[in-house]
C-alpha distance (Angstrom), angle and dihedral (degrees) to the residues before:
residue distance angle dihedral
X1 . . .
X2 4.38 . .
X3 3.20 124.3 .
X4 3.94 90.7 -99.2
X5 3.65 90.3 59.3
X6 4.03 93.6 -94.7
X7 4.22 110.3 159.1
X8 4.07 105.1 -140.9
X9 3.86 115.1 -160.2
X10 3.67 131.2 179.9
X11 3.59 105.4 -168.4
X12 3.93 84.4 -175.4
X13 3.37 107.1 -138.6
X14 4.47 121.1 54.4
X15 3.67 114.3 -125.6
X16 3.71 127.2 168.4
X17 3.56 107.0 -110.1
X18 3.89 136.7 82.1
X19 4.09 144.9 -78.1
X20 4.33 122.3 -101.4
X21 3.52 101.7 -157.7
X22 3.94 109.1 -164.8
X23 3.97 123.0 -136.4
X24 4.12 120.3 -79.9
X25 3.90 110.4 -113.2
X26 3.79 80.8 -147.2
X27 3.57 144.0 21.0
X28 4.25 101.4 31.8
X29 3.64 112.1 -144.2
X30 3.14 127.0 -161.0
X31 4.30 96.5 -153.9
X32 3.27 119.4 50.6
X33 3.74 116.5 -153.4
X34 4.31 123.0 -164.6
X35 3.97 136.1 161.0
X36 3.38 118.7 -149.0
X37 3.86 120.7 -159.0
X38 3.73 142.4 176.9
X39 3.56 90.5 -164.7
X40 4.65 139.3 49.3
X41 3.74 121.4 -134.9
X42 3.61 120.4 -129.3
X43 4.25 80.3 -95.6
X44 3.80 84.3 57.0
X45 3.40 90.5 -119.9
X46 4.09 118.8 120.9
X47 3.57 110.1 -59.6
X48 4.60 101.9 -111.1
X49 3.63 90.0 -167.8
X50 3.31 112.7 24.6
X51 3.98 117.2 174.7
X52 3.89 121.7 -96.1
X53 3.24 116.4 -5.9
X54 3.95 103.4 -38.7
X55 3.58 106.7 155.0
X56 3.98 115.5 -100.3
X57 4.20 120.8 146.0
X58 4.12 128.5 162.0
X59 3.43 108.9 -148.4
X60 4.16 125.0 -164.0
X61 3.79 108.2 -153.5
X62 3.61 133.2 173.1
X63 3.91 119.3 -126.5
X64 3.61 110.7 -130.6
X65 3.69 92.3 -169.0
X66 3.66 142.1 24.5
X67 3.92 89.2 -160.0
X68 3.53 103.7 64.6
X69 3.83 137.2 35.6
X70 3.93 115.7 -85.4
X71 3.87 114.5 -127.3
X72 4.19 105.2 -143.2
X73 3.73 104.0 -118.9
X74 4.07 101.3 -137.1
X75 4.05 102.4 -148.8
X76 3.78 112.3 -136.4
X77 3.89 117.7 -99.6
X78 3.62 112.3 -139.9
X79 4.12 91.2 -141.6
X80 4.02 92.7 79.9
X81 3.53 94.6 23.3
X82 3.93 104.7 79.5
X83 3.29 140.4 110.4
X84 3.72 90.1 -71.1
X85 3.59 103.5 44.2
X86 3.75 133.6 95.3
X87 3.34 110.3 -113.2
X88 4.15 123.8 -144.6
X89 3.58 113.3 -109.6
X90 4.02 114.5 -93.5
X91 3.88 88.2 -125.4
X92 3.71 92.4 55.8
X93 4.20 99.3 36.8
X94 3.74 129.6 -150.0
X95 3.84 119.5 -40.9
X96 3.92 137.5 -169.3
X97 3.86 138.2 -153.3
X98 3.74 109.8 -108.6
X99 4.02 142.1 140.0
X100 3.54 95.4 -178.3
X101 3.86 135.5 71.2
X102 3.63 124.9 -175.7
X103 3.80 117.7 -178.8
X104 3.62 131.0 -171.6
X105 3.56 134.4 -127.9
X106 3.94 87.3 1.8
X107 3.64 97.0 162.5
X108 3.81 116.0 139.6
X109 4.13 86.5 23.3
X110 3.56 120.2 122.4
X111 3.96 110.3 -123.1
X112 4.00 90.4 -160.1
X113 4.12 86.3 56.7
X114 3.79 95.2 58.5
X115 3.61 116.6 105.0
X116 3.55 140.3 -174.0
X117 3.83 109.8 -139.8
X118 4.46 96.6 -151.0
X119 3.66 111.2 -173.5
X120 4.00 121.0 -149.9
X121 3.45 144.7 144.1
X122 3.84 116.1 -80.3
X123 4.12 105.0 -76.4
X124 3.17 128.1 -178.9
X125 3.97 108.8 -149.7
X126 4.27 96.7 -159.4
X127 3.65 102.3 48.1
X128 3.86 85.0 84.3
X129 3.90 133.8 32.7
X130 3.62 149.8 169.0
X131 3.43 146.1 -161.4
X132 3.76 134.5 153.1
X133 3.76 138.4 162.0
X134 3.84 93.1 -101.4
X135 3.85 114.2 75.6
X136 3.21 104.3 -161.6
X137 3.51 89.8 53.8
X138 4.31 89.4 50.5
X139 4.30 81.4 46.7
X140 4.11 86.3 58.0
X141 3.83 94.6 44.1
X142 3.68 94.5 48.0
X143 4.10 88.4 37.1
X144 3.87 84.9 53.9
X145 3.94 103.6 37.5
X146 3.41 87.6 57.2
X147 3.56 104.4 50.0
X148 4.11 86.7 54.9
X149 4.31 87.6 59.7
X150 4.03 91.0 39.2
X151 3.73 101.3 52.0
X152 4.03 93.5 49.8
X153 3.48 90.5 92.0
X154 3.62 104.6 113.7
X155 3.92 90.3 48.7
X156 3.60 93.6 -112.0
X157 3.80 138.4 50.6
X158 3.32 128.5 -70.4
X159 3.81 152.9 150.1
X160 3.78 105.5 -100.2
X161 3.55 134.8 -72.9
X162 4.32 100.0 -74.5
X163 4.10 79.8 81.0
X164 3.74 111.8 -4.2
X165 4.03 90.6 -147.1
X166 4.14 116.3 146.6
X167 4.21 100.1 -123.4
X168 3.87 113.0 -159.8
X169 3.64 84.2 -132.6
X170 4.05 102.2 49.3
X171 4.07 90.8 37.6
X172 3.98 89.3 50.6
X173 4.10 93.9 61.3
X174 4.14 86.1 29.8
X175 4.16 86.2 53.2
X176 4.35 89.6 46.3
X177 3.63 96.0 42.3
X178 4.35 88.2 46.0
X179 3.46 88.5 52.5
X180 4.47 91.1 47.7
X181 4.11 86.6 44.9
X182 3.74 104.1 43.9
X183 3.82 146.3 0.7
X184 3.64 97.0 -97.8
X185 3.71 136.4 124.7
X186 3.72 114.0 147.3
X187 4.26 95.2 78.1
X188 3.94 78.3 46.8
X189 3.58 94.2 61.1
X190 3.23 104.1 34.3
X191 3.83 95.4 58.7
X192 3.59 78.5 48.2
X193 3.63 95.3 54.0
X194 3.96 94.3 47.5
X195 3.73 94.8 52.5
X196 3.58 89.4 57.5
X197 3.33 89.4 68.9
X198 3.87 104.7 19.3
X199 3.99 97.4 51.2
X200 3.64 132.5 175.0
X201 3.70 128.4 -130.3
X202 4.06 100.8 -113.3
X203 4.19 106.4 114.7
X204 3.95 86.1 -131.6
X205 3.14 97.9 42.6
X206 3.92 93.0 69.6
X207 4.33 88.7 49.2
X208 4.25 82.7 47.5
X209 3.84 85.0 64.1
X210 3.69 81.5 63.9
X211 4.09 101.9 52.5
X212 3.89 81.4 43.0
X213 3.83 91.3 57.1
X214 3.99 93.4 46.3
X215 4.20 90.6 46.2
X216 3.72 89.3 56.6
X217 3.47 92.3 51.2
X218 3.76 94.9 45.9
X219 3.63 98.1 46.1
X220 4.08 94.9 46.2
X221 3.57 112.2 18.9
X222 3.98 103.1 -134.0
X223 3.48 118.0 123.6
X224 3.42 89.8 -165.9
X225 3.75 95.5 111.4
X226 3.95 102.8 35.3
X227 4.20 80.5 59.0
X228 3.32 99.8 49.3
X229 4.18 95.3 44.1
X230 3.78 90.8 36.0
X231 3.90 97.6 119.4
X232 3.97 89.5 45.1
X233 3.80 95.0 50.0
X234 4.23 89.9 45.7
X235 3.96 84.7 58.0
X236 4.21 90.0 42.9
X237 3.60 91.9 65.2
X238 3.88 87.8 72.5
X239 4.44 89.0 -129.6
X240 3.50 94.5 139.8
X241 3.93 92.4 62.6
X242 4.17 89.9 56.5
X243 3.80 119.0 132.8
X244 3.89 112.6 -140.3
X245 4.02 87.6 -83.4
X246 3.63 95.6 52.6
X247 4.06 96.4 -102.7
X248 4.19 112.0 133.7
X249 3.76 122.1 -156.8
X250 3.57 122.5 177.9
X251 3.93 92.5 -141.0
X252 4.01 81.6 67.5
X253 4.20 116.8 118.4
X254 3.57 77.6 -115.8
X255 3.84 99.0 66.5
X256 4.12 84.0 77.6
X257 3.70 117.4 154.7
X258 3.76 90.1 -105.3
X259 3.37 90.6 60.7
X260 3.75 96.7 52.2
X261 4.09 87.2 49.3
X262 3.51 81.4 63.3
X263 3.77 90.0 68.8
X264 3.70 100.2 44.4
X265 3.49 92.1 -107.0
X266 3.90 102.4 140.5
X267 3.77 97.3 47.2
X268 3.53 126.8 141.0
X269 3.90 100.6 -87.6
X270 3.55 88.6 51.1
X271 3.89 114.5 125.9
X272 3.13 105.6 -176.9
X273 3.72 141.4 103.5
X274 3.88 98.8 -151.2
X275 3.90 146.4 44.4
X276 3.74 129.2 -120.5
X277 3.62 118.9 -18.7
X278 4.10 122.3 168.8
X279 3.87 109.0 -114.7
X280 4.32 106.9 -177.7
X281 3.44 93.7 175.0
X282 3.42 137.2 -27.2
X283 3.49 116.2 -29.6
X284 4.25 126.8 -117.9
X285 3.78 108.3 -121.1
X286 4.05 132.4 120.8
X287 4.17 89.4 -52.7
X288 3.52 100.8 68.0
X289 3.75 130.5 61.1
X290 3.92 112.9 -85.9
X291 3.70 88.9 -2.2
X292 3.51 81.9 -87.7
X293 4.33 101.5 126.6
X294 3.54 123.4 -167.5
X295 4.29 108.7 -75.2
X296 3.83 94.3 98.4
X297 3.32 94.8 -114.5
X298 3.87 98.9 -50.2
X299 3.53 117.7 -178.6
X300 4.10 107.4 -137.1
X301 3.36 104.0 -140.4
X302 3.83 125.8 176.1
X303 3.90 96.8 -104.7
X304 3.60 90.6 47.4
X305 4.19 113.7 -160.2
X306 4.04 93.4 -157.3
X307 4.09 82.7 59.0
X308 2.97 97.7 45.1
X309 4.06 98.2 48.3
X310 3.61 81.9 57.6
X311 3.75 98.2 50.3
X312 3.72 86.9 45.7
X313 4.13 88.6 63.4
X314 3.85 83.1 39.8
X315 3.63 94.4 64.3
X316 4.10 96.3 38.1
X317 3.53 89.3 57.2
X318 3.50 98.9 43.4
X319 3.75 90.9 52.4
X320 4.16 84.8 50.7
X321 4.04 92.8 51.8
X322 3.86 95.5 42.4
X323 3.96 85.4 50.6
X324 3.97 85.2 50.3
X325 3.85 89.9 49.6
X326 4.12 91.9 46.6
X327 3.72 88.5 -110.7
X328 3.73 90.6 146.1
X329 3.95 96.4 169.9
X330 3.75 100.1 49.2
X331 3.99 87.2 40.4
X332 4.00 84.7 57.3
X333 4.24 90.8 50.9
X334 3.29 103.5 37.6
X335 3.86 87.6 53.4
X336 3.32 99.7 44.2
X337 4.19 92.6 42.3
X338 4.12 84.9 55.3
X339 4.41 87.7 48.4
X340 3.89 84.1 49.0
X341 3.92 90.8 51.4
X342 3.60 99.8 38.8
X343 3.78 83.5 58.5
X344 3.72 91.6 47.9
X345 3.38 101.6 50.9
X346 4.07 95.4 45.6
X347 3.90 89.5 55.4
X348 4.50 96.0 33.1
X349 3.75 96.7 44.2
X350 3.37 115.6 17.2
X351 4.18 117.0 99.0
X352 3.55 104.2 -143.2
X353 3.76 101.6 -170.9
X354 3.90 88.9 58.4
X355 3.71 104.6 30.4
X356 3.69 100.6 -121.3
X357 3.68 142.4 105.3
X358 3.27 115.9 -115.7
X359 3.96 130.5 -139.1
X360 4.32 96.1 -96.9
X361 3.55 148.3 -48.0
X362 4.09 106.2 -32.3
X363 3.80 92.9 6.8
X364 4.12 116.9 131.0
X365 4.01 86.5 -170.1
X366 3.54 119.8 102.1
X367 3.91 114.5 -173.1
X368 3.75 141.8 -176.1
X369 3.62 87.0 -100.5
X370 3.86 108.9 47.8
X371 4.09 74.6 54.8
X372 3.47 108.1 47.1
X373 3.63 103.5 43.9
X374 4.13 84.5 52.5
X375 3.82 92.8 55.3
X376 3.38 87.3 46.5
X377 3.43 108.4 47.8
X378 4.04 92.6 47.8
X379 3.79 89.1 -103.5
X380 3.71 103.6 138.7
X381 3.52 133.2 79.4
X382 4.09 116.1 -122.4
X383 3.46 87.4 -117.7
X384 3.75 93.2 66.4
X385 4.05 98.0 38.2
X386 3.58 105.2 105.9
X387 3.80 99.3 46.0
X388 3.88 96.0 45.4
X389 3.89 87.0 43.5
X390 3.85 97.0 44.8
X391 3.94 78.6 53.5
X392 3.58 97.2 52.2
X393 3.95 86.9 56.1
X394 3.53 99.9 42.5
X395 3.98 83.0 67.5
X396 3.87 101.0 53.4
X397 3.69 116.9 -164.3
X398 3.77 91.6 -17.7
X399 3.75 91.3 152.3
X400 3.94 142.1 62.1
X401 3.92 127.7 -80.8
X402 3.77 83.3 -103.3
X403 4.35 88.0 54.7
X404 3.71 82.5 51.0
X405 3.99 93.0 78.6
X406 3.44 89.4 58.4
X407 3.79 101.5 41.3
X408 3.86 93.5 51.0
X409 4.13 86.1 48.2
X410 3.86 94.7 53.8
X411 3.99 94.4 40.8
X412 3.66 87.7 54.1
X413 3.59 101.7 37.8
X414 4.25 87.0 47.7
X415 4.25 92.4 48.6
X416 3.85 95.7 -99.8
X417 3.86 92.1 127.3
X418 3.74 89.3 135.3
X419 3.82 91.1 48.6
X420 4.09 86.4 41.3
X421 4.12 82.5 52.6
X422 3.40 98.0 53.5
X423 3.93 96.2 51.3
X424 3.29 94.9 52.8
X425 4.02 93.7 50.7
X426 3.54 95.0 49.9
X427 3.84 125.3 140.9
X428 3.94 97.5 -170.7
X429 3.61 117.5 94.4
X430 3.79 99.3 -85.3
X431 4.02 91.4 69.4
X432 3.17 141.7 81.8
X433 3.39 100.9 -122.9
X434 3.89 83.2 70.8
X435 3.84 93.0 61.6
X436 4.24 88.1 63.7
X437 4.03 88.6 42.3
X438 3.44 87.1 66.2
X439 3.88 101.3 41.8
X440 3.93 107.5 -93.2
X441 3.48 123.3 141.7
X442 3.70 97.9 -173.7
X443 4.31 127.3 38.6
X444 3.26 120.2 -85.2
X445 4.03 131.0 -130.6
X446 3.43 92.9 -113.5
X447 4.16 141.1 18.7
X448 3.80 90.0 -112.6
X449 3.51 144.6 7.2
X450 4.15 81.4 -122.8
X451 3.37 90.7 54.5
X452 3.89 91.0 51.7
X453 3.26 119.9 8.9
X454 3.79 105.9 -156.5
X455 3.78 98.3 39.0
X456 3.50 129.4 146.3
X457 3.40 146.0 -120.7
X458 3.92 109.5 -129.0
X459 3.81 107.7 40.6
X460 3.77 113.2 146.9
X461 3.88 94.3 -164.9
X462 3.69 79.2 72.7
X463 3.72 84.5 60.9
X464 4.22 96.4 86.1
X465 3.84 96.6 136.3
X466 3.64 96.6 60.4
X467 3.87 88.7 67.1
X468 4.02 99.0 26.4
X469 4.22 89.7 51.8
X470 3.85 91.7 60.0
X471 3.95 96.2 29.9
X472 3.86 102.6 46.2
X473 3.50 108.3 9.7
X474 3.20 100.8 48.9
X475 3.64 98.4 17.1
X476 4.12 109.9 -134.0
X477 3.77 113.5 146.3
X478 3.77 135.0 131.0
X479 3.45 125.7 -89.3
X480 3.43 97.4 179.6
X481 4.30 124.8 36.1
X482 3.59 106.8 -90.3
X483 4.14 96.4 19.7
X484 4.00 94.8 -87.0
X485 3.29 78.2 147.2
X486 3.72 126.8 24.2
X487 4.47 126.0 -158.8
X488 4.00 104.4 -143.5
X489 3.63 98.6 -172.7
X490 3.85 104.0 161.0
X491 4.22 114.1 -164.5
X492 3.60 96.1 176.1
X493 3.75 96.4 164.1
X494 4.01 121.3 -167.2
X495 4.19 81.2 -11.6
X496 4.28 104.4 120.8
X497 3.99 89.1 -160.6
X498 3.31 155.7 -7.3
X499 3.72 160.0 169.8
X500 3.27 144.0 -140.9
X501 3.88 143.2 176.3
X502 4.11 110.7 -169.4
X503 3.40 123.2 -160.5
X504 4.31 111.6 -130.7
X505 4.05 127.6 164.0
X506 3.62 91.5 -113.8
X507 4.31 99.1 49.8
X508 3.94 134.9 -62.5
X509 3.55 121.7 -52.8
X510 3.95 111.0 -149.4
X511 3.80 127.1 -171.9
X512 3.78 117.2 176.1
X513 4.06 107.7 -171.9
X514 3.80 127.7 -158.3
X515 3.80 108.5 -164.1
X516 3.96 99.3 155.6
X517 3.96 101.8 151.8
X518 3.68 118.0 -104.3
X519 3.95 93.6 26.0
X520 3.85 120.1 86.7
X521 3.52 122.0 -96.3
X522 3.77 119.1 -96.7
X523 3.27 128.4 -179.5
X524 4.12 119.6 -178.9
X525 3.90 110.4 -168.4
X526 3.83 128.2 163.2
X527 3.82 120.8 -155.3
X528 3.99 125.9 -161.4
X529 3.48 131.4 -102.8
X530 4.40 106.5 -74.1
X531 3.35 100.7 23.9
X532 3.46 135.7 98.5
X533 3.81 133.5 -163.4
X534 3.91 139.0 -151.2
X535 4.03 107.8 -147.9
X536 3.71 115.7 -139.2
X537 3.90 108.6 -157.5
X538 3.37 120.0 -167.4
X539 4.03 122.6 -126.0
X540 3.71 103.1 -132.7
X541 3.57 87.9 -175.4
X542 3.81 103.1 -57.3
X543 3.51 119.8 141.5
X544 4.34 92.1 -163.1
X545 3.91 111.2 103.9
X546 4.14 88.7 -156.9
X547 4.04 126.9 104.4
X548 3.87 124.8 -164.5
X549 3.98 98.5 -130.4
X550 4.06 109.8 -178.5
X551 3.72 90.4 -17.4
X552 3.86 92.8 -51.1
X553 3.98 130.9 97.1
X554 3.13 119.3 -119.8
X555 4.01 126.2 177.5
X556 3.89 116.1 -105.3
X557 4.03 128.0 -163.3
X558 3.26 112.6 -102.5
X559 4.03 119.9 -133.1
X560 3.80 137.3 171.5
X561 4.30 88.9 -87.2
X562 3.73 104.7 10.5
X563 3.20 150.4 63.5
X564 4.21 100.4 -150.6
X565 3.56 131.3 -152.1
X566 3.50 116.8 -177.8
X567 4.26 139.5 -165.5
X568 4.09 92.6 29.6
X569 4.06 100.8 -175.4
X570 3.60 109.4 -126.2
X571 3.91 114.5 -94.1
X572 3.69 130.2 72.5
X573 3.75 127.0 -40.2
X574 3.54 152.0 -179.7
X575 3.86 126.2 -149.0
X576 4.08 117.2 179.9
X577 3.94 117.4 178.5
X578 3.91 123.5 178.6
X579 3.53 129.8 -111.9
X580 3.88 122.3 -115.1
């Protein structure tokens, strides 16, 4: 309590949602007065002006009662209220972001009775955890987990509460990190399933409808979706705008507005006042500091290599879900259409004399991005590995939280798990570890607010780790739709130990690593009832091809990282493998 009777309360974690302020003993009011705040001041008091668009309202409110607590009444705010927006249900009412309560003339109120009211999607906080022997990496796990059951409040995905608009690109790392968090799949699909038809305008963001189709299959096993969307997610993949070599550009003849009808894009959310344009990252324009925006300097170019990475994964996963559906034809093209592109992209846009792709056809810039996305998306030939990934280094987190997905994939797909490690860790001001340092509870839009200067607070696609931990770190993903069988490939890097609990339809998979240096390496891991698993050991410098299962050896396959196990019965089990 202040001096002028002001009740303080840190509620210590934001949530969308709103404040119950009980009765007074004494002094009835009849207008209650309350801040609510994402963000402190330097006085420690709630933040009246806080940069971008961190969350921070007064509201004025009569008390109807001096019996009975008053529910704050949050007015609506016609920024993420349009056309576009999802709107809160009527039986619930408008919400808002905050940690932080301030209420005036509070004297005779009981602090303990104050409550904030925070709205979200059923969670359930056990079906995942983590723990490791690296704080700051537990901080950004819990940091991250979090902001996947806090943002849910509008009942599907979307990007925060400045708009409150489900992005292809945000709900596609919000769908991956739901799945790593919780055993849930429905709000998943059905942001999904609306996006289909209620696209944005981002070139990439059509191809992520794609990846989003083929992680919902992974993750639960039903077809039923990719079936009945089968025809939309063919015309997603972008393979109608190929040249004769397999490159797309969306400056083509083809990229008519017919074409774009095709994908939904003019429907009657839609907001805005053009077709397709290529995004990569965040754009430079007045937000961002120097106008510069967060694509390292890539040059956007009509044949655009960033696109066409991601139609490249486009058409390899199509081919895999048409072969899934028995669509033996399409499975054939679509295969052969992504061999032909590979090819054309290796010879169009890739500069030989430095190793590195560059941006798109008659470019001489090579970015972070035109990189990344390659390594990533399996675009690269071994022979060119180490110079495109040495490049990929060399830039650091040149990109925004949403390039992060995508630069954590490719460094741990391309061996860089100590690199991968180090990213995540940071303490600079491209990591998330910065976001807590300066009092957030949930990920922000953007690194920085001079990065971008009208970011939010409560951005999930800033939530990477919370899929990348379980993934990549640790290694758990499906091999097969539905987990029948399960890859635990653990690349914990300089990390000593770890645990982890991940959520699957069919039962918890657990994998608790010890990787202290000059012990063996153990891993103990118990898998559910109907599923199988293929254990992916990493080499560590050993030259032996033999792994202690259950106190027995047993011979492993030998590849250029691993040492592999494969068909581990479900139960519990313990795998030890010497050091070199």
């Amino acid at each position: 309590m202040t001096d002028n009777g002001t009740l303080c309360v840190d509620f210590g974690r934001a949530a969308f949602g709103t404040l119950l302020v009980p009765p007074a003993n004494s002094h009835p009011r009849d207008l209650l007065v309350v801040h609510l705040g994402e963000k402190l001041s330097e006085t420690c008091r709630i933040d009246r002006n806080p940069p971008g668009t961190v969350r921070y309202i007064r509201i004025a409110q009569p008390c109807k009662t001096q019996r009975g607590p008053t529910r704050i009444i949050i007015p609506a705010d016609k920024r993420n209220t349009g056309p576009a927006a999802i709107r809160m249900p009527s039986e619930i009412g408008e919400v808002y972001p905050f940690r932080y309560a301030e209420i005036e003339n509070a004297i005779g109120i009981d602090p303990s009775s104050v409550r904030q009211i925070a709205v979200h999607y059923p969670f359930n906080d056990s079906a995942s955890s983590f723990e490791s022997s690296d704080t700051v990496l537990n901080s950004v796990w819990d940091l991250c987990k979090y902001s996947i059951k806090a943002t849910s409040f509008c009942g599907i995905y979307v990007d925060g509460d400045r708009e409150r608009i489900p992005y292809e690109g945000d709900a596609y790392i919000n769908q991956l990190s739901h799945y790593c968090v919780d055993r849930e799949y429905a709000l998943a699909r059905h942001t999904h399933e609306y996006l289909l038809r209620h696209p944005t305008w981002p070139t990439e963001w059509q191809l992520h409808s794609v990846l989003m189709a083929w992680a919902d299959l992974m993750y639960t096993g039903d077809t039923t979706s990719i079936a009945a969307y089968y025809d939309d997610l063919c015309a997603k993949t972008l393979i109608d705008l190929a040249r004769d070599d397999g490159l797309i550009s969306t400056e083509s003849e083809q990229c008519t507005r017919a074409f774009e009808e095709r994908l939904h894009l003019y429907h009657s959310r839609y907001i805005f006042n053009h077709g397709l344009r290529d995004i990569v990252d965040w754009p430079p324009g007045s937000f961002t500091e120097n106008g510069t925006g967060e694509r390292d300097g890539h040059e956007m170019r009509p044949v655009n290599t960033v696109v066409n990475a991601f139609h490249y994964r486009a058409l390899v996963i199509m081919s895999r879900i048409a072969a899934i559906l028995g669509r033996a034809e399409d499975q054939d093209r679509f295969a052969r259409q992504a061999a032909r592109l590979q090819t054309a992209v290796n010879r169009l846009l890739f500069d030989r004399e430095r190793g590195v792709f560059i941006d798109g056809e008659g470019s001489q810039h090579a970015s972070l991005h035109s990189n990344m996305f390659a390594a990533a998306f399996g675009l690269i030939p071994s022979e060119r590995r180490q110079s495109v990934v040495s490049f990929v280094k060399s830039r650091g987190m040149a990109c925004s939280v949403y390039g992060s997905q995508y630069l954590l994939e490719a460094m741990y797909l391309n061996n860089e798990s100590n690199y991968a490690f180090e990213l995540i860790t940071a303490r600079h001001d491209r990591g998330w570890h910065h976001m807590l340092d300066a009092g957030s509870t949930i990920t922000w839009e953007a690194w920085d607010h001079k990065y971008k200067h009208n970011l939010d607070w409560n951005h999930a696609w800033g939530a990477a780790p919370a899929n990348i931990i379980p993934r990549f770190l640790m290694g758990i993903r499906p091999l097969e739709p539905g987990f029948r069988k399960t890859l635990i490939q653990p690349r914990p890097g300089p990390m000593k130990n770890a645990r982890l609990t991940m959520p699957t339809p069919r039962g918890a998979v657990t994998a608790s690593i010890d990787n202290r240096p000059g012990k063996p390496f153990v891993i103990e891991i118990d898998i559910p009832d109907s599923v199988t698993a293929r254990v992916d050991l990493p080499l560590l410098g050993t030259n032996e091809n033999t792994v202690i299962v259950d106190g027995k050896p047993r011979q492993a396959t030998v590849d250029n990282e691993f040492l592999i196990i494969d068909s581990v019965e479900p139960g519990s089990h313990r795998l030890e493998m010497k050091r070199a």
